[in-house]
N, C-alpha and C positions, 0 to 999 in steps of 0.2 A: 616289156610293156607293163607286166604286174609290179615290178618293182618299181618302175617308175611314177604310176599311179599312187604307190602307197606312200612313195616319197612328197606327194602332191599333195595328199591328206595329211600329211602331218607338217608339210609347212603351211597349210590351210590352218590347221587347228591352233599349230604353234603362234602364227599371227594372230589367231583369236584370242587366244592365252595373254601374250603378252600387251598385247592392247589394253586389255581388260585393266592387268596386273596395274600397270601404269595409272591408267586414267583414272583407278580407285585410290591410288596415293595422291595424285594431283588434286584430285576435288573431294578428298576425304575432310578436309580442314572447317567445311560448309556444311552447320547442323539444319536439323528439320524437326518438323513435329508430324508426329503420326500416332492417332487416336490416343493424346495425351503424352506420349514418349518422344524425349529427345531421341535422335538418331545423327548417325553421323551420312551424309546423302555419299559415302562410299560403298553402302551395302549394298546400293543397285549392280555393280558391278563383280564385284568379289564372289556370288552366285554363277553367276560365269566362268570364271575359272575356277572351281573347285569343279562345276561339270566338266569344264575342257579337259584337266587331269585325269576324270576316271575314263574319256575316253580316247587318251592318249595312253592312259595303262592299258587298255581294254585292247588295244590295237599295238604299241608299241612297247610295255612290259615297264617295273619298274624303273627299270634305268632311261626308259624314255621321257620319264617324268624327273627324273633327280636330275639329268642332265639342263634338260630346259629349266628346271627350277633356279639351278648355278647361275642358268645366261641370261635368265630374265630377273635374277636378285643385282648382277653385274651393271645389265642397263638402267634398271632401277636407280642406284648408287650412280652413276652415270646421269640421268636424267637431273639427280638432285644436286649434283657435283656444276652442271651447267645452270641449272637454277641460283644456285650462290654465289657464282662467278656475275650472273644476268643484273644479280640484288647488289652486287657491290660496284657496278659500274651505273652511273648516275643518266640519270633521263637527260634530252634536251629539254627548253623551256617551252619547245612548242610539240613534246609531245603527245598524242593522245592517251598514253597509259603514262602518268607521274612514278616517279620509282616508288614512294609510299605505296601509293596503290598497288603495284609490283611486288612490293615486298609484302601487303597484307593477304595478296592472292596466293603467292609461294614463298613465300618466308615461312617455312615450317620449321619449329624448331629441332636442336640436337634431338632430342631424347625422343619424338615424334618422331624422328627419321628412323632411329637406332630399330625403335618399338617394331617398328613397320617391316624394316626388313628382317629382324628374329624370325617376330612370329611367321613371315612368310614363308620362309627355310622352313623352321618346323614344321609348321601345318602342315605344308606339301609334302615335306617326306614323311610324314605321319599318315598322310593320307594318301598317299601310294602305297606305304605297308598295308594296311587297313584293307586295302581296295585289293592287295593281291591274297592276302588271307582267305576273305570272304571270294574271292572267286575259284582259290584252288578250291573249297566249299559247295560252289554251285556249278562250276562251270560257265558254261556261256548260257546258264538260264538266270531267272532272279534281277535282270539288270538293276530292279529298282535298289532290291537289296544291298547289294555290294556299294552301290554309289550312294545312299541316304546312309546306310551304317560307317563309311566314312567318313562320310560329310557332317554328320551328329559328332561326329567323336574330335573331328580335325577342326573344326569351325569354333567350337565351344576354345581349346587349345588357341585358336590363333586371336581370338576375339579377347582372351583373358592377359597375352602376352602383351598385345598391344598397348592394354588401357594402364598393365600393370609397371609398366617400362615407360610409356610415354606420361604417365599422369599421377598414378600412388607414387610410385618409388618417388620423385622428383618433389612429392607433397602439395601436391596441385589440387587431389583431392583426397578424402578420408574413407578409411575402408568401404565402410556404407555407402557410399556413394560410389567407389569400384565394382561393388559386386553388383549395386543394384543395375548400375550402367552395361556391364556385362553380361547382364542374361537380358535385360533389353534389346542389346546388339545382337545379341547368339541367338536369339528365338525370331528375330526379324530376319537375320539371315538366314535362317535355317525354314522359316517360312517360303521365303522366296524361291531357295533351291528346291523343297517339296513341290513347290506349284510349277517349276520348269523343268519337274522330270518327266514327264511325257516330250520334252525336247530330246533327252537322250534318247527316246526310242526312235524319236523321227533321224536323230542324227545316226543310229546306227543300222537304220533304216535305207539311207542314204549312202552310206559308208560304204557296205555292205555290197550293195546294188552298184557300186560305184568300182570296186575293185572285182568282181565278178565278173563284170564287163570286161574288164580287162583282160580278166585271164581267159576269159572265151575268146579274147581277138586274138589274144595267145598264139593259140592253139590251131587259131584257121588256115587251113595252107594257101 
């Protein structure tokens, strides 16, 4: 029963994960303003999964996090592989979405994709090392610590890989504008994750309480 349980949390989480992973490539393309700063409206998402991660290490150890990280860079690649096939095959004339507009929604380009999935591998397996350091460190106290010290460290890494793949190398834009773009992103994201770390305590709260139960029914003759 406890095993079962714990397999239930982690395709619970793992669906959260990759949900997230996804839906922040597909609508990453759509900027915003917020209090004077460009943003890309994929940071609402990507705070999500970097919390999923720590507590998928927290629960299920590095290699539960490097694994899903392979399967959800795969479907990723996948997702984008059915997007270019969707852009190359031509609307009818009475449809409601014209292929332009298809194409301007997910027509993302090469180097935009390339960017995307780097830094996603990196980051995450940076921030699963990061996250297991800091807790051989604390143990099971500290939560905030282990998961904001790799989330500062893994976010800044994935946020620089992105813009520097998808948009300098390519000469899209000029350093000064990389860097200033990239600590814009990295501190808005890094904002957002500070403000939804009282969810990891609710989540391990739950968690917690969740497979405990279990093992009491275990146990019941």
């Amino acid at each position: 029963m406890f095993s079962n349980r714990k397999n239930i949390v982690f395709i619970i989480l793992a669906g959260i994960f990759i949900t997230n992973a996804v839906v922040a490539e597909l609508i990453g393309g759509k900027l915003i303003q917020i209090g004077g700063f460009t943003l890309s409206i994929g940071i609402l998402p990507w705070p999500i999964v970097f919390i999923t991660t720590d507590l998928i290490n927290d629960y299920f150890g590095k290699s539960g996090v490097k694994k899903l990280t392979y399967l959800t860079s795969a479907l990723i690649a996948y997702v984008f592989l059915l997007l270019f096939i969707g852009i190359k095959i031509p609307a009818t004339s009475f449809s409601p979405v014209s292929t332009e507009a298809f194409k301007i929604v997910f027509g993302q380009g090469e180097w935009i994709i390339i960017g995307s999935l780097v830094a996603f591998i990196i980051s995450q397996l940076l921030d699963a090392s990061i996250f297991s350091k800091f807790k051989k460190v604390t143990g099971d106290k500290h939560i905030w610590l282990r998961a904001t010290g790799s989330t500062v460290i893994s976010q800044l890494i994935d946020t620089f890989i992105v813009l520097g793949i998808a948009f300098y190398l390519p000469g899209k834009i000029s350093f000064n504008e990389y860097i200033a773009l990239g600590f814009t992103g990295y501190f808005a994201k890094l904002i957002i994750a500070i403000g939804l770390t009282p969810m990891i305590y609710l989540a391990h709260a739950w968690i917690k309480k969740y497979l405990n139960e279990g093992k009491k029914s275990s146990i019941i003759p």
